[in-house]
N, C-alpha and C positions, 0 to 999 in steps of 0.2 A: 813496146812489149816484144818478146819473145815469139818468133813463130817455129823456125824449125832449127836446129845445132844438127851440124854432120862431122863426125870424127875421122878424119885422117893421119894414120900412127899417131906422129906428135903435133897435130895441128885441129883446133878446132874452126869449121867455119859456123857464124851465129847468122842465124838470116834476122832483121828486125824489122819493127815499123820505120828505122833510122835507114837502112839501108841493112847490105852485107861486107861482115868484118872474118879477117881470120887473125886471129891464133895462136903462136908459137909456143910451144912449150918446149925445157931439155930432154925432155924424154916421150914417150909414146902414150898415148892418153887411153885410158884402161875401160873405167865407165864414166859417164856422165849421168848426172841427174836436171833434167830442164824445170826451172820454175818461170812463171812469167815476166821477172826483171832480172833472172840471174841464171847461172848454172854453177853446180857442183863439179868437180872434177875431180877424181882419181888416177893419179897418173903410174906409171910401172918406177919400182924403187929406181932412186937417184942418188948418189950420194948427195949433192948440193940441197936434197931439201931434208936428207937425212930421212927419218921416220913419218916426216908428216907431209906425205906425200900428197894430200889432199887439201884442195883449194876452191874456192867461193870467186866467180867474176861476174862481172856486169856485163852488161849487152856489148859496151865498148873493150872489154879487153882487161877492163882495168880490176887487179885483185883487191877485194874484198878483206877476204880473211884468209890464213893458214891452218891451218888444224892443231891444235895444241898435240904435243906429244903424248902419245902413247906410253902406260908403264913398260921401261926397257925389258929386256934378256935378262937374265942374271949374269950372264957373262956379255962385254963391249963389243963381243967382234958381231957376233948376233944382230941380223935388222929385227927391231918390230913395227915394219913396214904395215902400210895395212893395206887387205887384199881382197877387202870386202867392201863396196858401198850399192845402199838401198834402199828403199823404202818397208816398214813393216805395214803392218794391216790398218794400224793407227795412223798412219801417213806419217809416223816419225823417221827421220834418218837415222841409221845403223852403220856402221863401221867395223869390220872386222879384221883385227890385229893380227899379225904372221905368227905372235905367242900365244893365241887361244882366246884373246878379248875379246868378245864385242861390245862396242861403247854407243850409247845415242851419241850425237852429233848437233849443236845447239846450231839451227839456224844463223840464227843474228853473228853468233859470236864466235861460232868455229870451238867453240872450247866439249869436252870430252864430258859424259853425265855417264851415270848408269852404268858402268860397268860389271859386265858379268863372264865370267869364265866358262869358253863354250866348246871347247877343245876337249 
């Protein structure tokens, strides 16, 4: 289990019942979100992960899921990065897109639901 995640730029360290692991990511880690076998991550746009900047690990390090793509820009050079992640009232995950999206966020499968224009 999960006890405590501390973010540094691009590094998480995860404390567990395992022991303490860190981290690496290409870019700076934006939010997290801690559950008790995993964390969410949000990290600052990259090109290498393109628009789905957001990822699912385990206590070890090891990724889980990527986040399905977000509907693009209408033009390619455009990110729709996303620059929101968190919990609503309902304890579901939100995601909010650099083009106005906010999407839930499926646990298990990283993939996109709900989509509503909040921009």
């Amino acid at each position: 289990m999960i006890k405590e995640v501390v973010k540094q730029e691009n590094e998480l360290v995860i404390n567990s019942d395992r022991g303490s692991r860190a981290i690496k990511f290409s870019s700076k880690v934006r939010t997290i979100l801690k559950f008790n076998d995993s964390i969410i991550v949000m990290l600052d746009y990259y090109k290498e992960y393109n628009d789905r900047n957001i990822f699912r690990v385990d206590e070890n390090g090891n990724r889980i899921w990527q986040v399905s793509a977000p509907d693009p820009y209408n033009t390619p050079e455009m990110s729709s990065c996303f620059t929101y992640l968190g919990l609503d009232a309902s304890g579901k995950i939100k995601a909010g897109s650099m083009n106005g999206f906010t999407y839930e966020v499926d646990l298990a499968t990283g993939n996109l639901l709900n989509k509503k224009f909040t921009k």
